[in-house]
C-alpha positions in Angstrom: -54.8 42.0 -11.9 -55.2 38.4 -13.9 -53.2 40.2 -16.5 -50.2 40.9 -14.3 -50.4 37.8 -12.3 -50.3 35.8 -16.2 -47.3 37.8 -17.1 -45.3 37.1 -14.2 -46.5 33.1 -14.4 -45.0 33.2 -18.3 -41.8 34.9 -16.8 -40.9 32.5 -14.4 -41.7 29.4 -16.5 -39.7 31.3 -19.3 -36.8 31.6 -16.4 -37.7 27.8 -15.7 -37.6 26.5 -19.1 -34.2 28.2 -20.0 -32.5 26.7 -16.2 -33.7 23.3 -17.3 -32.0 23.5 -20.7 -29.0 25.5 -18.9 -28.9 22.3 -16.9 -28.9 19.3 -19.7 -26.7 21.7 -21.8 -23.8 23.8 -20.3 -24.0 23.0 -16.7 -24.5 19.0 -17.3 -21.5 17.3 -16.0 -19.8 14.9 -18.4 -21.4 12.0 -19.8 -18.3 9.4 -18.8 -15.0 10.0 -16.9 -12.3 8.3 -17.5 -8.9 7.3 -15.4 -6.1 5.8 -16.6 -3.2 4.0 -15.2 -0.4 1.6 -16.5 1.8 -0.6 -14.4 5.1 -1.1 -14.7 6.8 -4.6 -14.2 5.2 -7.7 -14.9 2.8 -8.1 -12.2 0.9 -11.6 -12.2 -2.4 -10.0 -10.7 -3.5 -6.7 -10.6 -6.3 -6.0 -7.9 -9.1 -2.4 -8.5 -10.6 -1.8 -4.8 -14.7 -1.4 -5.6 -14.2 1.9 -3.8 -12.1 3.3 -7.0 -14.5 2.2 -9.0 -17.7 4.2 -7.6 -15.5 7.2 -6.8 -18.1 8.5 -9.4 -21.6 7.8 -9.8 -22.7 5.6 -12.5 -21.9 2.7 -14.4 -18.4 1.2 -14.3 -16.7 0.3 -17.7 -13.6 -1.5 -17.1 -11.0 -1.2 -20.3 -7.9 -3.9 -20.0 -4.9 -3.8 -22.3 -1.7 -4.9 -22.7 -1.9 -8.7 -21.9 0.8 -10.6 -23.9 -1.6 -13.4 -24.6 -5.3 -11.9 -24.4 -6.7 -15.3 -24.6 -5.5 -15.9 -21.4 -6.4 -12.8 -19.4 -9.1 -13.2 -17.0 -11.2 -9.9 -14.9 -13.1 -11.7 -12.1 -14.6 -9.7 -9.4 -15.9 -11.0 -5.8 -15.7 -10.1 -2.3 -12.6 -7.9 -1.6 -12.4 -9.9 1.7 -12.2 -13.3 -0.5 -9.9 -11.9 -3.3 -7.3 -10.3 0.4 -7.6 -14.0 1.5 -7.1 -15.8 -2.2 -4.2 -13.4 -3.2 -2.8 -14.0 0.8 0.5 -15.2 -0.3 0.8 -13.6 -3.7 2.8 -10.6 -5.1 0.0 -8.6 -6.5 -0.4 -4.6 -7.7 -3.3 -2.3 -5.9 -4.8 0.5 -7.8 -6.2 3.4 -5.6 -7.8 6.3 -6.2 -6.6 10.1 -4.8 -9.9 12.3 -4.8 -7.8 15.6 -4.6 -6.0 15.2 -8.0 -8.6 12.4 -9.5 -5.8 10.2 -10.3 -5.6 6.5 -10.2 -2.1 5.3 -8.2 -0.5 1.8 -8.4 1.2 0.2 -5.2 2.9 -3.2 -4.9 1.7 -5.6 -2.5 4.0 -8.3 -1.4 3.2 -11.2 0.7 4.1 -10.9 4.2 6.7 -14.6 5.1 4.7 -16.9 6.4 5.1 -17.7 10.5 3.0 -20.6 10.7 5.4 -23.5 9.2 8.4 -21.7 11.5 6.0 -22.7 14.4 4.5 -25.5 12.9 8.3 -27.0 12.9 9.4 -26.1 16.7 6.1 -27.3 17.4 6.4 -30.8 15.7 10.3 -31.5 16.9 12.4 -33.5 14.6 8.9 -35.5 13.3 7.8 -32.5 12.1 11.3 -31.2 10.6 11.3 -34.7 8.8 7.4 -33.8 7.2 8.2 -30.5 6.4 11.3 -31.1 3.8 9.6 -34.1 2.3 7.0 -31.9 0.2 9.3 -29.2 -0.7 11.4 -32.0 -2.8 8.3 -33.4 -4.4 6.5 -29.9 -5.1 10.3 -28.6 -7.1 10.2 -32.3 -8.6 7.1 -31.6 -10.3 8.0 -28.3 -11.9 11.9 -29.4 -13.5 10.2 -32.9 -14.5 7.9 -30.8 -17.1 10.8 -28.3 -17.8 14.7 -28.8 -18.3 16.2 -25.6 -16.3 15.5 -25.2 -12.5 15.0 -21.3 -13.6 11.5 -22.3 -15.2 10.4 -24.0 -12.4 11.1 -20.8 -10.6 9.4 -19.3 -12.9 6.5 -21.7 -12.9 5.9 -21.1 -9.1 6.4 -17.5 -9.1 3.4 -17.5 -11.7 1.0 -18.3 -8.9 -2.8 -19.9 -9.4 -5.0 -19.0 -11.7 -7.7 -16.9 -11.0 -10.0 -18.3 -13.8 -13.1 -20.6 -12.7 -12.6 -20.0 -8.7 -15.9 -20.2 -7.0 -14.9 -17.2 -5.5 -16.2 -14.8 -8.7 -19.5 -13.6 -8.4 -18.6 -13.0 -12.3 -16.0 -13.6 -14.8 -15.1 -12.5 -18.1 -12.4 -14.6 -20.1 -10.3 -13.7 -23.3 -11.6 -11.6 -25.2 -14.5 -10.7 -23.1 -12.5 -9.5 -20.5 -10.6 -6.5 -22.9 -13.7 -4.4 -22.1 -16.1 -4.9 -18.7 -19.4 -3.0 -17.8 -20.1 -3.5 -14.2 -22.2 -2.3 -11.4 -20.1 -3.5 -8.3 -20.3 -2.1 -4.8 -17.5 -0.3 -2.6 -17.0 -4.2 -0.8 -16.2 -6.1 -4.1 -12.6 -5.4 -5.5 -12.0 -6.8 -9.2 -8.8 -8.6 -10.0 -7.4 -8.6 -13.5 -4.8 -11.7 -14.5 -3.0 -12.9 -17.5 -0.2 -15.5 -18.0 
C-alpha cells in the first residue's frame, strides 16, 4: 500500500512541477504591454487620466516623443482634480483608454467661455465696465512690447502657463528626464505632458 500511495505522490508532484513551468513558460502573460498613440495638431498640454495608466497591472513606463525642443518638455503628475482645476481655462488633449479593443484614444478638450466676468460686469455697472477694459490693454501691452507683430502676442497667450515647478506636482521630470518616466501612480492622479 506505501508503494502505491509513493507512486501516486511522485505523479502528482510530477503533474505539479510541469503546471508550474507551464505557468512561467507558455501560459505566462507578457512581461510589458505597450499602447501607443500620437496626437495630431499642436496641442500645448497633453493630459494621461491615472486610470489609463493602471488599465494593467504593474509598473507604468511613460515613453514621450516628438517635442520640438526636448529641453523644454516637462511630464508632471499630481491630483487629477488639481491638474482639471490648473488646465480650467486651457485647450488641452485627453488620452483614454477603450478596454474592448486596448487602444489608447485622443479627445480635445477646450475651455468652456468664462461667465463670471459677463456677471462680474452687470454686477459692477459702468465702475466695473471702466475696471474691466483697463487690464485687457495692459495685459496685450505687455506681449507686442517684447514682440513686433500683434500675431505673436497672440501667439504668446495662446501658449498658456507653464506647467514646470507648480507646487501642484507631486513629481516632475524636466528635459531630458522627461523622454522616458517610470511611475507607480494611482487611478486619482492624471499626468500632464507639456513642451513649448
Amino acid at each position: 500500500m506505501r508503494f502505491v500511495l509513493a507512486i501516486v505522490a511522485f505523479v502528482v508532484a510530477a503533474v505539479m512541477i510541469v503546471a508550474g513551468i507551464a505557468q512561467r513558460t507558455v501560459f505566462a502573460p507578457p512581461s510589458h504591454i505597450e499602447a501607443a498613440t500620437s496626437v495630431s495638431g499642436d496641442p500645448r498640454y497633453l493630459v494621461i487620466d491615472g486610470s489609463v495608466l493602471n488599465a494593467h497591472p504593474g509598473q507604468q513606463t511613460l515613453n514621450v516623443t516628438g517635442a520640438p525642443d526636448q529641453a523644454k518638455q516637462v511630464v508632471a503628475y499630481g491630483r487629477t482634480a488639481d491638474m482639471k482645476a490648473w488646465l480650467e481655462d486651457q485647450k488641452y488633449v485627453a488620452v483614454g483608454y477603450k478596454k474592448t479593443t486596448g487602444a489608447l484614444t485622443t479627445k480635445t478638450v477646450t475651455p468652456k467661455p468664462a461667465k463670471g466676468s459677463d456677471d462680474k460686469g452687470d454686477a459692477g455697472g459702468a465702475a466695473g465696465g471702466t475696471a474691466t477694459p483697463a487690464p485687457t490693454p495692459a495685459t496685450t501691452a505687455t506681449p507686442s512690447a517684447g514682440a513686433s507683430s500683434s500675431g505673436t502676442g497672440t501667439a504668446a497667450q495662446a501658449a498658456g502657463p507653464n506647467p514646470a515647478g507648480s507646487d501642484l506636482w507631486l513629481e516632475e521630470f524636466d528635459g531630458e528626464a522627461a523622454q522616458v518616466t517610470r511611475m507607480n501612480i494611482p487611478d486619482d492622479v492624471s499626468v500632464i505632458v507639456a513642451s513649448d
